[in-house]
C-alpha positions as CSV (number, residue, x, y, z in Angstrom):
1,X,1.0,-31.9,-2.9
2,X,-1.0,-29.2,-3.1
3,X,-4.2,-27.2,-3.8
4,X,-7.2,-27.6,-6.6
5,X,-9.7,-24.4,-6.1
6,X,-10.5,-21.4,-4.3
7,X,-12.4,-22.5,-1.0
8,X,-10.3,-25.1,0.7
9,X,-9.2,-25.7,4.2
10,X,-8.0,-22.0,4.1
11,X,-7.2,-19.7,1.6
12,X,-4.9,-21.1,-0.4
13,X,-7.7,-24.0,-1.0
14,X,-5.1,-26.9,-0.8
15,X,-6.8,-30.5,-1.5
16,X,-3.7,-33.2,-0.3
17,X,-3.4,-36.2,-2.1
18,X,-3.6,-38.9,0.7
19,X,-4.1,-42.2,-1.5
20,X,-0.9,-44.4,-1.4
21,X,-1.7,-46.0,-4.9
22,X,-1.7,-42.6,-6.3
23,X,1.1,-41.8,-4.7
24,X,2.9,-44.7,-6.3
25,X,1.9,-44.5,-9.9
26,X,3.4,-40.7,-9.4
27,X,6.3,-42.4,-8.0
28,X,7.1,-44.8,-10.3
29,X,6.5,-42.4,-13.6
30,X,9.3,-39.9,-11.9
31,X,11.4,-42.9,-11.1
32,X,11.6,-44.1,-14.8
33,X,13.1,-40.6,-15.9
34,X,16.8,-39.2,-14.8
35,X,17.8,-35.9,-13.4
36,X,17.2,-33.5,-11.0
37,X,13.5,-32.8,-10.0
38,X,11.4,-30.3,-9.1
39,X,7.9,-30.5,-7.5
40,X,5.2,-27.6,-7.7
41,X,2.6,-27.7,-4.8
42,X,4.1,-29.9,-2.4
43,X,1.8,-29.2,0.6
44,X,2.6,-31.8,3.4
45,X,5.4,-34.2,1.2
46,X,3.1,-37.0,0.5
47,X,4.9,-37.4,-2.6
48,X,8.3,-35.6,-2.1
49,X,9.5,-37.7,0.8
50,X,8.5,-40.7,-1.6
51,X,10.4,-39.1,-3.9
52,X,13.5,-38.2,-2.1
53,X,14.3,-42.0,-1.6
54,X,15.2,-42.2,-5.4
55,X,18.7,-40.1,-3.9
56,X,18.4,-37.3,-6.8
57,X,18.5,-33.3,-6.0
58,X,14.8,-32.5,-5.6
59,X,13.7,-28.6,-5.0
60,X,10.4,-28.3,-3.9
61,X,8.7,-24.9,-4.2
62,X,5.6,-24.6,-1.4
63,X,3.9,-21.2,-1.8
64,X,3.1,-21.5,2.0
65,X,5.2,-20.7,4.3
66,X,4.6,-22.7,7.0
67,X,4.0,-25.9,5.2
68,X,7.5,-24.8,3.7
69,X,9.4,-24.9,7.1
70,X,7.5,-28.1,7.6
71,X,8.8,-29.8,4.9
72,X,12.5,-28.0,5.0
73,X,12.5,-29.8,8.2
74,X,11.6,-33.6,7.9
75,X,13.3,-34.2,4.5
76,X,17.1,-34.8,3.4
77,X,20.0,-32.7,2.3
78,X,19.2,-33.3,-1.2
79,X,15.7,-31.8,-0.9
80,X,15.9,-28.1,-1.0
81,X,12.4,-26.6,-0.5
82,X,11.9,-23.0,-1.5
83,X,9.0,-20.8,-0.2
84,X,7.8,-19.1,-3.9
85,X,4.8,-19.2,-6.2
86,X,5.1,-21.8,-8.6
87,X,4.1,-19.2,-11.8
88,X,7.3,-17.2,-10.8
89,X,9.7,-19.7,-9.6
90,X,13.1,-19.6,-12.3
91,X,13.0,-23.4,-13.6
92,X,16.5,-24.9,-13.6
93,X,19.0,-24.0,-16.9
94,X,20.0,-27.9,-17.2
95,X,17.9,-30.6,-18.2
96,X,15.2,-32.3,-15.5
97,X,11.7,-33.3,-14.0
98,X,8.6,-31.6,-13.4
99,X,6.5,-33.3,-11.1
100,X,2.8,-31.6,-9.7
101,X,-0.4,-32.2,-8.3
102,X,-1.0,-29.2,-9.8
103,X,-3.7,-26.6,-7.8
104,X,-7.0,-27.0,-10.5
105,X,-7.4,-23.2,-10.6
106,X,-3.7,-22.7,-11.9
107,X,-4.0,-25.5,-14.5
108,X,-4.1,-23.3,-17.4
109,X,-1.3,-20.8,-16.4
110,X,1.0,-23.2,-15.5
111,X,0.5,-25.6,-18.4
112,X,1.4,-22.5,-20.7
113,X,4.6,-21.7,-18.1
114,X,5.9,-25.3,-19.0
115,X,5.3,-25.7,-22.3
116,X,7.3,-22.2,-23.2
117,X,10.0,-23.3,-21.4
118,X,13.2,-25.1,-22.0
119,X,15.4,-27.8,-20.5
120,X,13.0,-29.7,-18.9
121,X,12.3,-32.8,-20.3
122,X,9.2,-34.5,-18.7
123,X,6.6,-33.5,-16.3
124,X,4.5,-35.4,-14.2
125,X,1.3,-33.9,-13.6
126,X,-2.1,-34.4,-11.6
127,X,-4.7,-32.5,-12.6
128,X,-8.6,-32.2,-13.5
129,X,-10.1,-35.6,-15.3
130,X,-11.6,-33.6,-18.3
131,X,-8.0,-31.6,-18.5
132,X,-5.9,-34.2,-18.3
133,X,-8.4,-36.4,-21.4
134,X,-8.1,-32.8,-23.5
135,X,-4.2,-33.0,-23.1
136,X,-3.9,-36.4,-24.1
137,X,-6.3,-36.0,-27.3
138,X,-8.7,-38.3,-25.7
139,X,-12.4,-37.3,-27.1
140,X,-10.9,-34.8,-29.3
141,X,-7.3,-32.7,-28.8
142,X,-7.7,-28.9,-27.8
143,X,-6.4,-25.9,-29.6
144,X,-3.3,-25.8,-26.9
145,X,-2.7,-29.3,-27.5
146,X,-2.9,-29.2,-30.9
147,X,-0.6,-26.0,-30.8
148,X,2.1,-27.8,-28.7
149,X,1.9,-31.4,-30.2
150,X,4.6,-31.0,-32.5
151,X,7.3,-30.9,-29.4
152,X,5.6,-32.5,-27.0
153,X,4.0,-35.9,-26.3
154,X,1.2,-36.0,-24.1
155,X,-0.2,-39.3,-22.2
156,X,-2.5,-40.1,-20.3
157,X,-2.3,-42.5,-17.4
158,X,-4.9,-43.1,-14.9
159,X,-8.1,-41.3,-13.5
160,X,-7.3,-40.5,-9.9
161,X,-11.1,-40.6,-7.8
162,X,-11.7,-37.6,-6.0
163,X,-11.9,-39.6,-2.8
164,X,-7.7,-39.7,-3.1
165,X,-8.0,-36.1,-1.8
166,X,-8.2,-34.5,1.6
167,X,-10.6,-32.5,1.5
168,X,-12.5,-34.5,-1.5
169,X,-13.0,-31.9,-4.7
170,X,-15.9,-31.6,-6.3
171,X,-14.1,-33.3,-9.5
172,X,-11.9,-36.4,-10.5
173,X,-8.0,-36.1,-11.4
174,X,-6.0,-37.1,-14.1
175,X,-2.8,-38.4,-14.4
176,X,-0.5,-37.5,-17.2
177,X,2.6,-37.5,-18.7
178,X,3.9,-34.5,-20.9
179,X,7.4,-35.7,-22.6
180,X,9.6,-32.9,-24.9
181,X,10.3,-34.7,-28.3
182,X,13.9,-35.0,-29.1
183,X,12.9,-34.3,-32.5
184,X,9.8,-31.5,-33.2
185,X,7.5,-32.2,-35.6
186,X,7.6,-28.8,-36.7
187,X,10.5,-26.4,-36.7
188,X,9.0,-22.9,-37.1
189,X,6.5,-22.7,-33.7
190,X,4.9,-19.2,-34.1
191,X,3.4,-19.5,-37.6
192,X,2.9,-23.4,-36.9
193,X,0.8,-22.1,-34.1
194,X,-0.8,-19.5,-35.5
195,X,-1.6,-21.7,-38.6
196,X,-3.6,-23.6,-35.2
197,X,-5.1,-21.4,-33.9
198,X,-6.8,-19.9,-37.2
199,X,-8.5,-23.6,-38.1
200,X,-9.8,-24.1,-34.7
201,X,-11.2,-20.7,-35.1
202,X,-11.8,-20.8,-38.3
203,X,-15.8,-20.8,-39.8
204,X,-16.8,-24.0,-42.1
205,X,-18.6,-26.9,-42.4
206,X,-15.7,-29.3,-41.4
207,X,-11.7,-29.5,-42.1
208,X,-11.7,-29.2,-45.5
209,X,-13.7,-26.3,-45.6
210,X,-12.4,-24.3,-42.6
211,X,-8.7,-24.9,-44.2
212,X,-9.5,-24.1,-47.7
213,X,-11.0,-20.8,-46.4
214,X,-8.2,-19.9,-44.1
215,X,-4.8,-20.8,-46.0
216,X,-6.3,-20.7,-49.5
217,X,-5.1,-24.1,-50.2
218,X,-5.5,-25.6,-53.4
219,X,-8.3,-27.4,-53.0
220,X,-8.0,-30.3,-55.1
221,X,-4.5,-30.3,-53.2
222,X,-6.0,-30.5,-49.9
223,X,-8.7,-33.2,-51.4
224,X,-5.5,-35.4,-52.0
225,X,-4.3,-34.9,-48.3
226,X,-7.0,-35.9,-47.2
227,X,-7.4,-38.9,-48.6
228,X,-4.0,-39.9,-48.0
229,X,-4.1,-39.1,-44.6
230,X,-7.2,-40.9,-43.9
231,X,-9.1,-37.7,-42.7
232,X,-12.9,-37.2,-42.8
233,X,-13.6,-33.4,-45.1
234,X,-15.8,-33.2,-42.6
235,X,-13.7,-33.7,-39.3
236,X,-13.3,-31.1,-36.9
237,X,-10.0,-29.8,-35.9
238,X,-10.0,-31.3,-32.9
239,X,-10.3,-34.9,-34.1
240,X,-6.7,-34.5,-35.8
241,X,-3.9,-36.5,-34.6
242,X,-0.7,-35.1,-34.3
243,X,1.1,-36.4,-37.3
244,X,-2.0,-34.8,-39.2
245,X,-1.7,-31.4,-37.8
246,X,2.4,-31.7,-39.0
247,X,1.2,-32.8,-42.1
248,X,-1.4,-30.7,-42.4
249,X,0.8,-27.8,-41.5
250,X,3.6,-28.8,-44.4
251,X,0.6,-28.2,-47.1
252,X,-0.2,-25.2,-46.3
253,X,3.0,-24.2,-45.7
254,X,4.3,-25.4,-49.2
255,X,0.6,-23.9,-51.0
């Protein structure tokens, strides 16, 4: 598995995963799902040759070439590695796994890749402690986790130490879970997550006020939400659950 940041052992910055424990919890939350997989980052195979023992058809896709051949060369037949950037890699057009320790500076990009996408149904990823606590909602949920909550579940399963890479980051990893709901929340996504991104950057002194200003929401309306939904007027958009933001989202859709 590969990279975090600019500035590792050359320039592609690759920080290898090297504790077995780790290696095992990433294991065992593939094993649990079904279908093909596909790994992002692979590096040196510390995970994919774990991974190829489950017998199921696993692409890896190694942006180096010569950790590439590498690989291509000490796995199976059912291991296909592919020598491509993982941000312009075509995903499979049939259901499967995502599996990544993903490289901390393409965190962001990649997360948005996934999430836009179809047919895969859960991903397995590795990535910064603080990222991996905003995905799951832990502390309070970003606006992209808010925005994507309705089809996706997001869990959060262990903090990996820095120490478990080679070279050691400057930060801790996380590792998480994202699984595609078989049933959305929500069905329309745009306004849904436009509706999102106008109370996070919406101006008031707390939910109430941010969403009475925004959608024009009956007010005494959006008291009675609140106090059905167990919601503070003075929470902060990111201390909404998911089942709040749907249900938030179906007042102000029906105002």
């Amino acid at each position: 598995m590969s990279s975090f940041s600019p500035g590792g052992p050359h320039e592609l910055g690759q920080n290898f995963l090297v504790d077995r424990k780790v290696i095992d919890s990433v294991y065992r939350s593939v094993a649990g799902t079904n279908g093909p997989i596909v790994e992002f980052a692979p590096g040196g195979g510390a995970v994919t040759r774990p991974l190829a023992r489950l017998g199921r058809p696993l692409t890896a896709i190694e942006i180096d070439r010569s950790r590439a051949e590498r690989l291509d060369g000490s796995t199976p037949e059912h291991v296909t590695v592919v020598n491509d950037d993982l941000l312009s890699y075509r995903l499979p057009l049939r259901p499967h796994v995502v599996v990544s320790n993903v490289p901390f500076h393409l965190t962001t990009p990649l997360l948005r890749r996934l999430l836009a996408a179809s047919h895969w149904h859960t991903a397995v990823l590795l990535v910064q402690w603080e990222v991996a606590r905003r995905r799951a909602g832990v502390g309070g949920a970003s606006m992209m986790t808010a925005s994507w909550w309705p089809w996706y579940e997001f869990d959060l399963h262990t903090r990996v130490p820095a120490r478990a890479f080679r070279p050691v980051p400057a930060v801790d990893g996380g590792l998480i879970t994202i699984r595609r709901r078989e049933q959305p929340m929500v069905a329309a996504r745009k306004p849904y997550q436009r509706f999102v991104r106008e109370v996070f950057t919406g101006r008031g002194r707390g939910i109430r006020d941010i969403v009475a200003r925004t959608s024009h929401v009956d007010r005494r309306k959006l008291d009675r939400w609140l106090c059905e939904n167990a919601v503070s007027p003075r929470a902060l958009p990111k201390d909404l659950t998911a089942v709040q933001w749907a249900a938030l989202w179906r007042l102000a859709r029906g105002r």
